[in-house]
N, C-alpha and C positions, 0 to 999 in steps of 0.2 A: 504494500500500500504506500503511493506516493506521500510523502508532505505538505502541507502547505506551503506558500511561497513564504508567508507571513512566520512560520513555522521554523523553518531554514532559516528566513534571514536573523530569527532569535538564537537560534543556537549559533549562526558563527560569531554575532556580535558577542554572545557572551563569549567562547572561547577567545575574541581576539581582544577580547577587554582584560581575562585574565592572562592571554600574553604579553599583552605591552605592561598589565602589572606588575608582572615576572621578571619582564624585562628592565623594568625600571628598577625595582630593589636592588636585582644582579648588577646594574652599570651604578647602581651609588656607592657599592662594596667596590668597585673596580675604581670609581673615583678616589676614594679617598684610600686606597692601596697606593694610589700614583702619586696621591698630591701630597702625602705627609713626607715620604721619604723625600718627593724630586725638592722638598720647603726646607728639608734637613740641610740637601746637601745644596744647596742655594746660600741659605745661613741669613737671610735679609735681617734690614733692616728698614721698619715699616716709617715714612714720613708723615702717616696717619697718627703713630704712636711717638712722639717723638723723645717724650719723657719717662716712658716704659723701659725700667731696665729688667724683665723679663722677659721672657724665651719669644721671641720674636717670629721663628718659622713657625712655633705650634700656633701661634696666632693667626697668622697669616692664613696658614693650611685652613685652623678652624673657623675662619670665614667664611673660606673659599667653600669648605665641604658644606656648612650651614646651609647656604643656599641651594646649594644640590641637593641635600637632604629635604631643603620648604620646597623643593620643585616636585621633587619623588613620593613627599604626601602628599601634594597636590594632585599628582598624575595618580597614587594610587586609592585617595579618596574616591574620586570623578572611577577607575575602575572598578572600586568594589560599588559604587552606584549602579554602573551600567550590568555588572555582573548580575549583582541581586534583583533588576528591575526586567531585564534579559529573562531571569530562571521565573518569575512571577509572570510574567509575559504567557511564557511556553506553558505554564501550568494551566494558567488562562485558556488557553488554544486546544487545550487537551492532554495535554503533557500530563501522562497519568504515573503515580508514584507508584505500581504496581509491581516495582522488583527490590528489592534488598540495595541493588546499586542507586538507584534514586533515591531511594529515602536516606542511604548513604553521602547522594552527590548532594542533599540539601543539608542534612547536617553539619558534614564539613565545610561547606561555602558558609553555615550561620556561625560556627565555630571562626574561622578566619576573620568572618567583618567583627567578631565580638577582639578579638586578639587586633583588627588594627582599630575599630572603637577606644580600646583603650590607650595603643600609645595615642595615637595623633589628641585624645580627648582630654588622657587624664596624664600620661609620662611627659610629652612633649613639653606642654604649657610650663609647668617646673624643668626641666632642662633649658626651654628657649631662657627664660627667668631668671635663672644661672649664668648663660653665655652672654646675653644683655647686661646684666653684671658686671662680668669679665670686662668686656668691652668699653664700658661705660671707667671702668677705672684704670684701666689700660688708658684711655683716652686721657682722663686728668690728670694720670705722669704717678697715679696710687700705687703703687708695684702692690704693696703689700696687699692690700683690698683686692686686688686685681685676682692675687695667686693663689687667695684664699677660695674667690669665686671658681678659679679655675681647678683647684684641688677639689672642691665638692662637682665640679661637671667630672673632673676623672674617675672620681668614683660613681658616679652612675652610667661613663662610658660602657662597660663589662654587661649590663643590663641591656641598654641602648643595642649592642651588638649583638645579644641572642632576643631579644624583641624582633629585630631584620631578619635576624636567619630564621628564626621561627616562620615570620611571616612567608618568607622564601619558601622553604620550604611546601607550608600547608596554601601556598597559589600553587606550586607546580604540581600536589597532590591533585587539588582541584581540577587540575587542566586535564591529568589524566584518567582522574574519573569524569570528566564530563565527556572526550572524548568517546571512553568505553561506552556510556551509557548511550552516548547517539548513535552508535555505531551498531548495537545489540537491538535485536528483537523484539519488543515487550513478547509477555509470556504469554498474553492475549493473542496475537499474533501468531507465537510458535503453535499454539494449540490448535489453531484456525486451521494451520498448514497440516498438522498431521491429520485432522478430521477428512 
């Protein structure tokens, strides 16, 4: 039995919404792989910070990755929207939960939007709060103020990092059950065939 046009076009939107989510997480891990070391061995010295006598390249780096990282919530908010509005779409359409792997592919996509609900909601806001901080006494030459802020963001870096990978991780889950699951039969279907 064919699909609907309206049908199809819901399932690749969702898949290519959890791709480019996927995709974004993996290139902000691959940014700030590049930019702390290539800030190391650069060694600057920032004409922003002029009266900061603390570490200048981690500065510099965690600028730079900041906004990579407000880009990649941004891209993977607008994703888990299109995901979640995609799979309610298809349900709409007919998209019946009738196998083990669907009522699967919807718990882990509610699982995933509740895991980035909370950083972007509840980690982020305290983290950005922190690096605002940083920055802000970086800026009026405070060293000391400055590295205090930036010893409380290093500790909750280790967090921040397995929050990403987490998230990594349960999109590329996602993407492979959702695949399996457009690709399989419903059971309604295989029954039909053997009658």
């Amino acid at each position: 039995m064919k699909r609907p046009i309206f049908h199809r076009l819901a399932e690749l939107l969702h898949v290519l919404a959890l791709s480019i989510w996927l995709g974004a997480v993996a290139m902000s891990g691959v940014v700030a792989a590049i930019v702390f070391p290539l800030m190391r061995e650069l060694d600057p010295t920032l004409g922003a910070y002029p009266d900061y006598d603390g570490d200048h390249a981690l500065l510099g780096a965690g600028r730079i990755a900041s906004t990579v990282f407000f880009t990649v919530d941004s891209i993977q908010f607008a994703c888990g929207f299109v995901a979640l509005a995609t799979l309610a779409v298809l349900v709409v359409l007919g998209y019946s939960l009738n196998t083990l792997g669907r009522v699967f592919r919807l718990i882990v996509l509610c699982m995933t939007l509740a895991l980035l609900s909370y950083h972007l909601f509840f980690f982020m806001p305290g983290l950005q709060e922190t690096l605002a901080g940083y920055w802000h006494f970086a800026g009026e030459g405070d060293t000391v103020q400055a590295d205090a802020f930036k010893d409380r963001f290093l500790e909750s870096h280790d967090a921040a990092s397995r929050i990403i990978g987490a998230l990594a991780v349960m999109v590329a889950v996602n993407i492979a059950i959702s695949v399996w699951t457009l690709t399989a039969k419903p059971r309604a279907d295989k029954e039909k065939r053997e009658d």
